[in-house]
C-alpha positions in Angstrom: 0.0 0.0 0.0 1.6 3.5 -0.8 1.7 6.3 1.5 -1.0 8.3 -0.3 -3.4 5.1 0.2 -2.3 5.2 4.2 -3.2 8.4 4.6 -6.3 8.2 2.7 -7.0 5.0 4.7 -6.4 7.0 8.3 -8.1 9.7 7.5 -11.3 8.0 6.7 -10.7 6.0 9.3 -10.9 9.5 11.4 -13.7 10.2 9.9 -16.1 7.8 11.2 -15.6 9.6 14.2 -14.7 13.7 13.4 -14.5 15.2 9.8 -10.8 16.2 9.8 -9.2 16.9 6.1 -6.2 16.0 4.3 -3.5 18.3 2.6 -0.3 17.1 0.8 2.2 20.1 0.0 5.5 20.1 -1.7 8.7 21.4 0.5 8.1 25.1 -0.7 4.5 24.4 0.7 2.6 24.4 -2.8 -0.6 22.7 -2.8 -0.5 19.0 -4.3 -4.0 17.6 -3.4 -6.5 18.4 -0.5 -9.7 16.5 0.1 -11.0 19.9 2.0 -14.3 21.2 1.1 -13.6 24.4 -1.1 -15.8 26.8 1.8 -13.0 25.8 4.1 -9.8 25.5 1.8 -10.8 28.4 -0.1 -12.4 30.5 2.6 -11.3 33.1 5.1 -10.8 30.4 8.2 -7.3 29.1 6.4 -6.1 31.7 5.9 -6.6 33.7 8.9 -4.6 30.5 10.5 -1.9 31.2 8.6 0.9 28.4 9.4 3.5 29.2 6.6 6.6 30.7 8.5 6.1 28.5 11.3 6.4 25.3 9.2 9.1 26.3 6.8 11.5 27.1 10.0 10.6 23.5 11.3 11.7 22.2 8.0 14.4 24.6 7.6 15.8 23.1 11.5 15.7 19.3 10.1 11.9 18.7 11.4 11.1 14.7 11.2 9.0 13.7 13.9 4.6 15.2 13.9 4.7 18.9 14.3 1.4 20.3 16.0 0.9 23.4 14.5 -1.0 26.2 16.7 -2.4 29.2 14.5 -4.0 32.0 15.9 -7.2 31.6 15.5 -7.1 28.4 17.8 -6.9 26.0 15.1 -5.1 23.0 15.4 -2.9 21.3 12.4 -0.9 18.2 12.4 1.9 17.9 10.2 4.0 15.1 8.9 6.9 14.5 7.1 7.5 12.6 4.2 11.3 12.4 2.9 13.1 9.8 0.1 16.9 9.4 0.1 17.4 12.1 3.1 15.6 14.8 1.4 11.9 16.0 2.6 9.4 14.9 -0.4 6.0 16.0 0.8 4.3 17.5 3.6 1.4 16.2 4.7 -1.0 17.9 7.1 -3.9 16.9 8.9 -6.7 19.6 10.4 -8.4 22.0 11.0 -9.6 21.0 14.4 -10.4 22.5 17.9 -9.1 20.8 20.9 -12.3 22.1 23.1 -15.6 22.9 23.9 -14.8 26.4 24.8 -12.9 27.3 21.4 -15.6 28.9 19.7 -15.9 31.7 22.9 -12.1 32.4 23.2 -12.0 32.6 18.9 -14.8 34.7 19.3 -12.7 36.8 22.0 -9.8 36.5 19.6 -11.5 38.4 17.1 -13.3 41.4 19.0 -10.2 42.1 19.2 -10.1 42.8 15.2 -11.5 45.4 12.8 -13.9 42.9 10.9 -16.9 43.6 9.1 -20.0 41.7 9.7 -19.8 39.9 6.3 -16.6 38.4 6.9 -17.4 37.7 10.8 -20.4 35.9 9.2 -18.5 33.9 7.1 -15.8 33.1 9.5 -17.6 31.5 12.5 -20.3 29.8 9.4 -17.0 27.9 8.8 -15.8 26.9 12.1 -19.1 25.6 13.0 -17.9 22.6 10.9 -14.7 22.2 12.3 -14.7 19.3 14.7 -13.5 19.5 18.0 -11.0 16.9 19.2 -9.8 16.0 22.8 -6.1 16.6 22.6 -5.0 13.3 23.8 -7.2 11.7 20.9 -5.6 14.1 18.4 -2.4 13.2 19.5 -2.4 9.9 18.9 -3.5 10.6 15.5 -0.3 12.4 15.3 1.6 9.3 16.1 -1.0 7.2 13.6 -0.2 9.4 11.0 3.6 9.4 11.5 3.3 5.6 11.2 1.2 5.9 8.1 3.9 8.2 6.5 7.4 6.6 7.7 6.7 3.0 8.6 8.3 4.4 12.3 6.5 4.1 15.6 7.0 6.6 18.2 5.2 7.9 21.5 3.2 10.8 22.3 6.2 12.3 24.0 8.2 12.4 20.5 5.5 14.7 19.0 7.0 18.2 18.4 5.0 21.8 19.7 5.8 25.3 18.3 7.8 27.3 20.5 6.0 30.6 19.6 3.1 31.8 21.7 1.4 32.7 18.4 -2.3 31.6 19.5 -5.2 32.5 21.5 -6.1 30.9 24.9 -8.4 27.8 24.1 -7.2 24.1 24.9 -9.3 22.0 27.0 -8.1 18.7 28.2 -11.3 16.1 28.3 -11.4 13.2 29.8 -11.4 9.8 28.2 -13.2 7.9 30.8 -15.9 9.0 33.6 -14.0 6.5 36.0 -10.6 6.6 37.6 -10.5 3.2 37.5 -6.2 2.2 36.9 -5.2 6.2 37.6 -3.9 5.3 40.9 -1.2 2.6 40.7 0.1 4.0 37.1 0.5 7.3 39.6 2.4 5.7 41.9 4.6 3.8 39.4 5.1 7.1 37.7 5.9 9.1 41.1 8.5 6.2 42.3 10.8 6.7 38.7 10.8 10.3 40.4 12.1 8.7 43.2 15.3 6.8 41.6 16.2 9.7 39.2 15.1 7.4 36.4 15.2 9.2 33.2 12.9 6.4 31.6 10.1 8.2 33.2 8.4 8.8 29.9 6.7 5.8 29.7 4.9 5.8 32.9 3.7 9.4 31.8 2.6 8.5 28.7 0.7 5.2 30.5 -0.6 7.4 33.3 -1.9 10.0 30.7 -3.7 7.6 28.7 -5.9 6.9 32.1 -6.6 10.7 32.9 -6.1 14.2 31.5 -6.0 15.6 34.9 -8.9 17.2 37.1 -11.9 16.5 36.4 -13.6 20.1 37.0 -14.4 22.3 34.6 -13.4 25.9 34.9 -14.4 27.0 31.6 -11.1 28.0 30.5 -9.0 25.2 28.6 -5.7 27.0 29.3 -6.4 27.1 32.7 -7.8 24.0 33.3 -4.5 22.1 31.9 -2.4 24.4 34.1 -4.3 23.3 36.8 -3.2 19.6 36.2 0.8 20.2 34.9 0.6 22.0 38.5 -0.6 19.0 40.3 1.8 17.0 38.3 4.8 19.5 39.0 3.4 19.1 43.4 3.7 15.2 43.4 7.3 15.4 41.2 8.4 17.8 43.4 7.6 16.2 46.7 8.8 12.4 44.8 12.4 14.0 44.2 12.5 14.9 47.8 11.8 11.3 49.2 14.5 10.4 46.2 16.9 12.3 48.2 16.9 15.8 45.9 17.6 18.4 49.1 13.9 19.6 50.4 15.4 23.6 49.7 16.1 23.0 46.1 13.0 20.8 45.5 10.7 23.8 47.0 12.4 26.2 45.2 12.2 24.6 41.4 8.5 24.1 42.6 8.0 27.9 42.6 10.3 28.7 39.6 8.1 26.5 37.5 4.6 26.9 38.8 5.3 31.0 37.4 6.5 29.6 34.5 3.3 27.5 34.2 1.3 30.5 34.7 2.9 32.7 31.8 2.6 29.7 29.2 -0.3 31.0 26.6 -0.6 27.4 24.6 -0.9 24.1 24.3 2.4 23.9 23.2 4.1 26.4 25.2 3.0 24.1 28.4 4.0 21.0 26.8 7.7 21.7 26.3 7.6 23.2 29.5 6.1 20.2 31.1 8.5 18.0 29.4 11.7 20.4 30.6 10.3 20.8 34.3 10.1 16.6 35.0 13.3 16.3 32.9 15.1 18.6 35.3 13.7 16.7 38.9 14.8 13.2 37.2 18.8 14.5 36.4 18.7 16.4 40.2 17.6 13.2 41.4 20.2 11.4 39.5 23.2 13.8 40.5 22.0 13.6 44.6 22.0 10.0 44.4 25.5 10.2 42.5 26.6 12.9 45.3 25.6 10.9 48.5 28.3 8.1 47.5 26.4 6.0 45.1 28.4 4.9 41.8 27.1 5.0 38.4 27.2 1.6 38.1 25.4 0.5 41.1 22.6 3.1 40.5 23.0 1.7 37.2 21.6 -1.9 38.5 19.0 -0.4 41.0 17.2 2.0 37.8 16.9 -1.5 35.8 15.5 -3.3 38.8 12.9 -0.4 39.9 12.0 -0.7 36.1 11.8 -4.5 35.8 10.2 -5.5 39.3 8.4 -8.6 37.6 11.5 -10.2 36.8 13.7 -13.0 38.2 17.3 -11.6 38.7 20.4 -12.9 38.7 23.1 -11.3 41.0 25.6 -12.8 38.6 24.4 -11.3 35.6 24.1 -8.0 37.3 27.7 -7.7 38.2 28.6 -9.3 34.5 26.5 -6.4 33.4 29.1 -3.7 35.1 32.1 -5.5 34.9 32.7 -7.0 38.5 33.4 -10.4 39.9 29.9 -11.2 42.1 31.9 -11.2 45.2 32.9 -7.5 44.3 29.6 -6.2 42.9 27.7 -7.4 46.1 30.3 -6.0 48.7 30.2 -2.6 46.7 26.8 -2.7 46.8 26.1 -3.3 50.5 28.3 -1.0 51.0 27.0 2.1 49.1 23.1 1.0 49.9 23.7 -0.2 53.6 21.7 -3.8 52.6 22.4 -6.9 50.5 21.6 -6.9 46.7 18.9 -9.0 47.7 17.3 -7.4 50.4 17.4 -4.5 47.9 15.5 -6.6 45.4 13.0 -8.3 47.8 12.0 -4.4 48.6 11.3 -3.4 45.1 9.3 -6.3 44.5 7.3 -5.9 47.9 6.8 -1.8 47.1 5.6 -3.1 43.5 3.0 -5.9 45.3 1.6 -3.3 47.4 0.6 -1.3 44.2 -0.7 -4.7 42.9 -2.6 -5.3 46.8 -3.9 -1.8 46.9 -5.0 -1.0 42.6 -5.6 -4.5 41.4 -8.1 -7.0 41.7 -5.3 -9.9 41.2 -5.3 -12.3 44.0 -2.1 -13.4 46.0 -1.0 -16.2 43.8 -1.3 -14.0 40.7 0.8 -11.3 42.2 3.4 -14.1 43.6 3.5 -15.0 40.0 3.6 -11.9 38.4 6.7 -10.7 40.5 8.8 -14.1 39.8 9.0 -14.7 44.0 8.6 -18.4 43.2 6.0 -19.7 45.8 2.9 -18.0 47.3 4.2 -18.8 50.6 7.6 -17.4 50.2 5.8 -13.9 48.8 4.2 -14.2 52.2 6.5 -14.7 54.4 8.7 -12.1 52.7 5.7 -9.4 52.3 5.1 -9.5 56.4 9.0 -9.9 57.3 9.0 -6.4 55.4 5.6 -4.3 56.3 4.6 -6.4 59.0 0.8 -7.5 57.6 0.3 -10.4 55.8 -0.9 -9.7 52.1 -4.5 -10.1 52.8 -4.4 -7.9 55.5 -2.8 -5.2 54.1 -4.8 -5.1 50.9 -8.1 -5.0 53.2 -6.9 -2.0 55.1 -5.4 -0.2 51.4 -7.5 -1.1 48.6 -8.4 1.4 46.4 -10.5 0.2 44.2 
């Protein structure tokens, strides 16, 4: 299947759902096909978001991964990149959509703001009424959809790329995907303890912890706001995660403030994206550089990031210190002696913190989660889940569930 036939595939595929359009350019952005109805493409809306300079210096920088184009009108545009033998080929673009239910008030702010006449206001908001309006997680993973569709390359949601201008008006709205919160919990907590070990594949457990929730569920009739309101929460329980990672309280506190003004002077979408992504970026590498500071060697922090990321598997001391380069007898004295216990004992821990998240979020019952986290036998799981909280795992799941 060629990639016009992909595209054309997706985008119907969108379709069933939100009418979104389809626009292939050349690299000096000349129009090669559009399936856009001519009011739309030939109307005032298009050009009014006019996304020509901001493109071209994405191209001109060596652009490859989605670019979500914000235009001042609050329009949203996805664009893709489509290159043969190193050099870009086509541009494909995906929009016009809105991101929420609020748009057409702050557009309608936007342009009291402008010398229009009646005619042309007329016009204008005649057009937006059949622009649909997408919930920006759901868009963005037509971003990463439509990457695929273009390059044959899978990516995340974290790899999509946001203008750096503040070239729009005030009017995202993060909506929620499900009525329930139903998962949110333990992908929190598995997110908040990579905060805790300075582990810079944190990015996952976003993106997973995302895909449950968008954040508060309250409505304050501002999009802009209401997504501040969650990157703040987020930025709170980071903040205070890095602490119990051993990032000094003083610092911690005082990023906190730094970033919750820069939070507040953000105007976009994409604005608070990159600064989203810079702010948790900055706690994991403090993290990192405490833990490195308070005696612990790259290579022993090294073993304990893999393990907090792997809690499910069956280790092997052995293969640990073949992994760094030590005879066993080396790597577990060094390690006991940088983390006060036994490579072990650390182990056992991580696999206990990980069962009480499976106790307190799941419905699995003790033999699945015995199995799950590799301890062998139900009874040993047991016997090593009381020697290290003290409860058995059926009492402390009846005095934590959370579900």
């Amino acid at each position: 299947m060629t990639i016009n036939k992909r595209l054309s595939f997706l985008q119907e595929l969108i379709c069933c759902n939100y009418n979104i359009y389809l626009q292939s350019y050349t690299p000096e952005l000349e129009l090669i096909y559009t399936n856009c109805p001519d009011e739309i493409a030939a109307g005032e809306t298009v050009s009014l978001a006019d996304y020509t300079d901001t493109l071209l210096k994405y191209v001109h920088d060596g652009g490859h991964y989605p670019f979500i184009l914000d235009t001042l009108p609050g329009l949203l545009f996805i664009a893709g990149f489509e290159y043969k033998e190193a050099a870009l080929y086509r541009i494909h673009i995906l929009g016009p959509a809105f991101t929420g239910k609020n748009s057409h008030l702050l557009l309608k702010k936007e342009l009291d703001q402008r010398e229009l006449s009646v005619r042309l206001r007329s016009a204008l908001f005649h057009q937006f009424e059949q622009i649909p309006i997408i919930p920006t997680t759901q868009l963005f993973q037509y971003a990463v959809m439509f990457h695929y569709c273009i390059t044959g390359e899978r990516i995340t949601t974290g790899e999509i790329q946001f203008s750096l201008e503040n070239n729009s008006a005030k009017r995202d709205e993060l909506q929620l995907i499900s009525e329930e919160h139903r998962g949110i919990w333990i992908a929190e907590q598995a997110l908040l303890q990579m905060f805790k070990d300075g582990n810079p594949d944190y990015k996952k457990a976003l993106e997973k912890s995302s895909s449950l929730s968008n954040g508060i569920k309250f409505d304050v009739g501002d999009s802009i706001r209401q997504q501040k309101n969650s990157v703040l929460v987020l930025l709170t329980l980071c903040s205070r995660a890095s602490i119990e990672g051993g990032l000094n309280p003083s610092i911690s506190y005082t990023l906190n403030d730094y970033y919750a003004g820069m939070i507040e002077d953000c105007k976009t979408t994409s604005a608070l994206t990159n600064l989203t992504r810079t702010m948790l970026d900055d706690y994991v590498q403090r993290v990192q550089q405490s833990k490195t500071k308070n005696g612990i060697s790259p290579q022993i922090q090294s073993v304990c990031d893999y393990i907090s990321m792997h809690p499910k598997e069956k280790f092997s001391i052995a293969e640990f210190a073949s992994r760094v380069g030590y005879t066993e007898y080396y790597f577990s004295h060094k390690f006991r002696k940088e983390f006060g216990v036994s490579i072990a004992d650390y182990i056992r821990k991580v696999k206990i913190e990980h069962a009480k998240l499976l106790l307190c979020g799941t419905h699995m019952n003790i033999q699945e989660i015995s199995d799950e986290l590799a301890f062998g036998s139900r009874s040993y799981f047991s016997s090593s889940f009381q020697k290290e909280t003290g409860l058995s795992p059926s009492e402390y799941r009846s005095k934590n569930l959370k579900i």
